[in-house]
C-alpha positions as CSV (number, residue, x, y, z in Angstrom):
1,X,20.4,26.8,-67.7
2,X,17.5,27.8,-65.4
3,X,16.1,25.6,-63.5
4,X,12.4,26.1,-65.4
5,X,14.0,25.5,-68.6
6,X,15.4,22.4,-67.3
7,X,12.5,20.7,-66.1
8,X,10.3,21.9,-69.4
9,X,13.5,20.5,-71.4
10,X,13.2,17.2,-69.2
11,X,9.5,16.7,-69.7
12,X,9.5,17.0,-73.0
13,X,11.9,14.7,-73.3
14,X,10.2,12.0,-71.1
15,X,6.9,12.5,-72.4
16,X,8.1,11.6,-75.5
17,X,10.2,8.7,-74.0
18,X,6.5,7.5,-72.6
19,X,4.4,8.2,-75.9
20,X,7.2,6.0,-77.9
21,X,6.7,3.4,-75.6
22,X,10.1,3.3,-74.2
23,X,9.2,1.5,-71.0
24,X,7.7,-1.3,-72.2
25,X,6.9,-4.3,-71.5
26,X,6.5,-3.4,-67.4
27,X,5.3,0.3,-67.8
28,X,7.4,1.4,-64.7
29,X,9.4,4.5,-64.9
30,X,13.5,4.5,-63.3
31,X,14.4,5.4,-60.1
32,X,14.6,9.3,-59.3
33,X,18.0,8.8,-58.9
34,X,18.3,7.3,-62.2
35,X,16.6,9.7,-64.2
36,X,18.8,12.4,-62.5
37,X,21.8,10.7,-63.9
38,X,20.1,10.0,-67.2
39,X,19.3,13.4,-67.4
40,X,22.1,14.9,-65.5
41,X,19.9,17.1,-63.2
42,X,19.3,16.4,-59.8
43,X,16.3,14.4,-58.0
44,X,14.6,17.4,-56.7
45,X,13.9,18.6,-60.8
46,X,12.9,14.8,-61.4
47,X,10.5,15.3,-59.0
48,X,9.1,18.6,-60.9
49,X,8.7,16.9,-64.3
50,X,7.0,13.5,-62.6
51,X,4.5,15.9,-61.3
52,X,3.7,17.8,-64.6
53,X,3.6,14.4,-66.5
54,X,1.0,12.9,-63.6
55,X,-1.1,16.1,-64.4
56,X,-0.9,15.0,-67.9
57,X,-2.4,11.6,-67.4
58,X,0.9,10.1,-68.5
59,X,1.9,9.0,-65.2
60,X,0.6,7.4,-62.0
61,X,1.8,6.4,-58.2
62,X,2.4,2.6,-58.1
63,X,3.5,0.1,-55.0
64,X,5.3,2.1,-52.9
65,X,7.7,4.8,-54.8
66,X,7.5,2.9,-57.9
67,X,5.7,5.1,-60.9
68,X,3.5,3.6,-63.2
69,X,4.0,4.5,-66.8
70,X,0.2,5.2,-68.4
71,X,1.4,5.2,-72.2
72,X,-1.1,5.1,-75.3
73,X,-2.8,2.0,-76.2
74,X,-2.8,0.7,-80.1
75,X,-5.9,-0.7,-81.5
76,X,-6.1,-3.9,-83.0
77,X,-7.7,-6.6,-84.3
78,X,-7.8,-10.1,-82.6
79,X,-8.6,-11.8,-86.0
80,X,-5.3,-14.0,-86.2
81,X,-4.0,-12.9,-89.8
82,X,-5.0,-9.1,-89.8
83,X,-3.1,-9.0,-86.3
84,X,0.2,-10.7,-87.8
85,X,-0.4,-8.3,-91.0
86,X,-0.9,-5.0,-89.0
87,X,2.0,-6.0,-86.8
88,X,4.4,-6.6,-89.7
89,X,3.3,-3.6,-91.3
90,X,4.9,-1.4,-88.8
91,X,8.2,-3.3,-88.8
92,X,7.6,-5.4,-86.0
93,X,9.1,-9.0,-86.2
94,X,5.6,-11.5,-85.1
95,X,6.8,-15.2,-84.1
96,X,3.9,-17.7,-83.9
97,X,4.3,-20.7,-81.7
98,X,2.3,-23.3,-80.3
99,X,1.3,-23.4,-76.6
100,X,0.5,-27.0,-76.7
101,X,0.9,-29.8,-79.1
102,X,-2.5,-29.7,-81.6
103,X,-4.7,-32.3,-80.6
104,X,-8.2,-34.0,-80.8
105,X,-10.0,-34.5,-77.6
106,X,-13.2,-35.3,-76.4
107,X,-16.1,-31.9,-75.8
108,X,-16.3,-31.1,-72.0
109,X,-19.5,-31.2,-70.8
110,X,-19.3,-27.2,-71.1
111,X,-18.0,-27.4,-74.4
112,X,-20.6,-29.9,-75.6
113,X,-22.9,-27.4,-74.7
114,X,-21.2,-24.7,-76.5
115,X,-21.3,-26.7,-79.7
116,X,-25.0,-28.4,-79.1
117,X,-23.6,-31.6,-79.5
118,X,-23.2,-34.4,-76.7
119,X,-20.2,-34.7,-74.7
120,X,-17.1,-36.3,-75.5
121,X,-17.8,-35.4,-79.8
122,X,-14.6,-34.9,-81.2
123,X,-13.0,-31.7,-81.2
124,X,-9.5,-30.0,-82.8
125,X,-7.9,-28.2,-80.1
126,X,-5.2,-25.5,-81.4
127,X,-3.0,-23.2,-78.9
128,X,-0.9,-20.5,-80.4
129,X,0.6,-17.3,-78.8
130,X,1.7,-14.1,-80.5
131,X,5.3,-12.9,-79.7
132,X,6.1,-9.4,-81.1
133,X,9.5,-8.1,-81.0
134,X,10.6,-10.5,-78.4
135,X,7.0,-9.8,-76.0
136,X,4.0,-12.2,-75.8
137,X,1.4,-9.8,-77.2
138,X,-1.7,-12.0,-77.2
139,X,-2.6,-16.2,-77.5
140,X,-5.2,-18.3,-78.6
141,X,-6.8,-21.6,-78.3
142,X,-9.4,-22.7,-80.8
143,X,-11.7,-25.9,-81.3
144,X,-13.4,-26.8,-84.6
145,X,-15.8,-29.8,-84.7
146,X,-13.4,-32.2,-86.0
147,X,-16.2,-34.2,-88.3
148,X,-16.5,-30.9,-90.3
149,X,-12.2,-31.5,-91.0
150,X,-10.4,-33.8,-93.4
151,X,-8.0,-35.8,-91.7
152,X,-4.4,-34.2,-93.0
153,X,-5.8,-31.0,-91.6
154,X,-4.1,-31.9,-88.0
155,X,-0.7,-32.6,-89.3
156,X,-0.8,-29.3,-91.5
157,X,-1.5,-27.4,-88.2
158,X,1.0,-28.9,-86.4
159,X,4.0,-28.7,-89.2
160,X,2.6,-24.5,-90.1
161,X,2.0,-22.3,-87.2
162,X,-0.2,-20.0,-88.8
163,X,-2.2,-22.4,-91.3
164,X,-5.4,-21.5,-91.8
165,X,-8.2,-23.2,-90.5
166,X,-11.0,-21.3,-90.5
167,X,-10.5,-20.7,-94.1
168,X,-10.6,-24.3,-95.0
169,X,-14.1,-24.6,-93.1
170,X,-15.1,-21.3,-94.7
171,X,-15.0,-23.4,-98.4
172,X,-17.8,-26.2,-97.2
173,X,-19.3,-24.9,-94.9
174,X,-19.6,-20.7,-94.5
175,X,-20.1,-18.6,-91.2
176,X,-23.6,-17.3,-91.3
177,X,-23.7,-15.7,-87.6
178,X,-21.2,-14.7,-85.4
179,X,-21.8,-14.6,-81.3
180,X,-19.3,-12.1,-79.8
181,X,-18.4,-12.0,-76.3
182,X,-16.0,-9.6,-74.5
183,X,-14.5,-9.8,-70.8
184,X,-12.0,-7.6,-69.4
185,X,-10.5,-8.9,-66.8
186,X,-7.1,-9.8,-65.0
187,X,-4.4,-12.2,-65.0
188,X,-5.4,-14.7,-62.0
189,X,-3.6,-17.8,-62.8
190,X,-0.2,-19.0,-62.7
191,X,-0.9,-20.8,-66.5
192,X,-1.6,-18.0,-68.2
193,X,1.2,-15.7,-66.6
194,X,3.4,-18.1,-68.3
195,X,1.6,-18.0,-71.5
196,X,1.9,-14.3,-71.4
197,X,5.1,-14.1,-69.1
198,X,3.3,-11.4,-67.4
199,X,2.3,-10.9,-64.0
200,X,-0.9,-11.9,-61.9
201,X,-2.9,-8.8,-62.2
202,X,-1.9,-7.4,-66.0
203,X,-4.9,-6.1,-67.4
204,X,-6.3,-8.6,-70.1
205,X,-9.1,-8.2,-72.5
206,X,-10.4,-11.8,-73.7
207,X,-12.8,-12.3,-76.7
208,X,-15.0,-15.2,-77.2
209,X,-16.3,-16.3,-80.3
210,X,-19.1,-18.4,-81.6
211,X,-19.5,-19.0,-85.2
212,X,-22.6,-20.7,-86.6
213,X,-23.5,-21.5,-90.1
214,X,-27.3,-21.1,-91.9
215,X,-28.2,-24.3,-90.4
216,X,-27.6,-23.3,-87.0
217,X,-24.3,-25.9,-86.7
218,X,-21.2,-24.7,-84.9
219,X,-18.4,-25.1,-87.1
220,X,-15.5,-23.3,-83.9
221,X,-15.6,-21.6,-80.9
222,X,-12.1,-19.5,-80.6
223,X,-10.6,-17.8,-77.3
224,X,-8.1,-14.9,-77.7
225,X,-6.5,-13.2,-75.0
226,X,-4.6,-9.9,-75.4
227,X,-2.8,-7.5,-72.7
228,X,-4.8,-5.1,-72.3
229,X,-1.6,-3.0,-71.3
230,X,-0.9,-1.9,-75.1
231,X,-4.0,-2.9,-76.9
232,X,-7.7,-2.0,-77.1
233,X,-9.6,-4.3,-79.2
234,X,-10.7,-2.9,-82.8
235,X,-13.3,-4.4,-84.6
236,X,-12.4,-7.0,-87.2
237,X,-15.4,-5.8,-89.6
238,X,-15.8,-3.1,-92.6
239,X,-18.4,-0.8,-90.9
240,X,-22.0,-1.5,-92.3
241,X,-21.2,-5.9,-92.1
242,X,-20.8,-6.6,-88.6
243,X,-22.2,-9.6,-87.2
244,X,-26.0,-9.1,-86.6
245,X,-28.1,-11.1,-83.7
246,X,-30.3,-13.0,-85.1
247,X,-33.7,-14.9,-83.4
248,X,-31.9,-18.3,-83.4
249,X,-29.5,-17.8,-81.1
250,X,-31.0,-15.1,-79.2
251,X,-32.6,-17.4,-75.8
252,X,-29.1,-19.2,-76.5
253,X,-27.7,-15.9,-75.5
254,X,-29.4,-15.1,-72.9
255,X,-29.4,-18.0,-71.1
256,X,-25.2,-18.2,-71.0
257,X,-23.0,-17.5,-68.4
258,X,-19.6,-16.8,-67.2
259,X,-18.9,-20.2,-66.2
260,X,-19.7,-21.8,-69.3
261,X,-16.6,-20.0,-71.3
262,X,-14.4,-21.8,-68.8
């Protein structure tokens, strides 16, 4: 076979490779060497074909000789059920598990804040990751004002993994606003690289929110974090009802920083 035929045969057949998302979780292709065998060509046509797929955008110089594997990114939605749905919908086995025990504790001085209510009010803590097909895809820690609760709701949460809280407030008291808050960032700490079993420095995208009923009360504030190496986020909302701003919470916007999501 000539030698042009073999490296347009080759890229073809790693660019496909790439698109299907062979390389996953670390996104880092084989050795040259390796792909020679795999491919049973020699280093020097491995070469050819990594250069043709770095011209496609598909393929970048890491750490030394190592490539780094640029494949497409899914969209998805961070709202807890309609991830687990869209996820099992293409086949993909979802485990939920807890990161810690669900607990009460007493609000933080930056949670109370959060909340508008005083400092150590009760709160229901839950922490859950997302494991799809064997790979942490996501977590999530959540607090609800834990007067708002009845008191066999903590037990339920800690006996079903994927019980619904939310929708229990949702039936006294309804979410009139939603505050929305997105950081894209890195991992940093060794905590959450064992929550995600990924590396320091894996692209994450984390998603605050804020939800607030008629009277201004704040029923939860929930935290997801997904790896930003196979997901962009999607909105959770039929176009035409997203969340609007409204004048109450407005200054309360304004006036928030970083450091009080932490």
């Amino acid at each position: 076979m000539p030698k042009s035929q073999m490296i347009e045969n080759v890229t073809n057949q790693l660019r496909a490779d790439i698109l299907r998302g062979s390389f996953r979780p670390y996104n880092v292709l084989p050795t040259r060497r390796a792909l020679a065998d795999q491919f049973q060509t020699t280093p020097d046509t491995i070469a050819k074909v990594i250069q043709n797929l770095e011209v496609e955008g598909l393929l970048s110089k890491g750490k030394g000789r190592a490539m780094r594997v640029f494949a497409q990114r899914e969209r998805v939605t961070t709202n807890d059920e309609t991830f687990r749905d869209s996820m099992q919908a293409q086949g993909r086995n979802v485990k939920v598990e807890h990161v810690a025990t669900p607990g009460v504790i007493p609000a933080t001085p930056q949670l109370a804040k959060l909340f508008r209510v005083a400092p150590g009010t009760l709160l229901v803590e839950r922490a859950r990751r997302e494991i799809v097909d064997g790979i942490v895809y996501r977590y999530s820690k959540k607090r609800y004002l834990a007067s708002l609760l009845e008191d066999d709701v903590l037990e339920q949460i800690r006996k079903d993994y994927t019980f619904n809280v939310r929708k229990i407030l949702e039936e006294d008291v309804p979410v009139f606003r939603v505050w929305e808050r997105l950081i894209a960032r890195t991992i940093t700490d060794k905590e959450e690289a064992d929550i995600l079993q990924a590396a320091r420095g894996v692209p994450v995208m984390e998603q605050w929110k804020i939800n607030y009923t008629e009277d201004k009360i704040v029923t939860f504030i929930s935290l997801v974090v997904f790896n930003a190496a196979y997901f962009v986020k999607t909105y959770d909302y039929i176009p035409g009802n997203e969340p609007k701003l409204s004048n109450f919470i407005k200054n309360e916007i304004d006036e928030k920083t970083t450091s009080d999501f932490h």
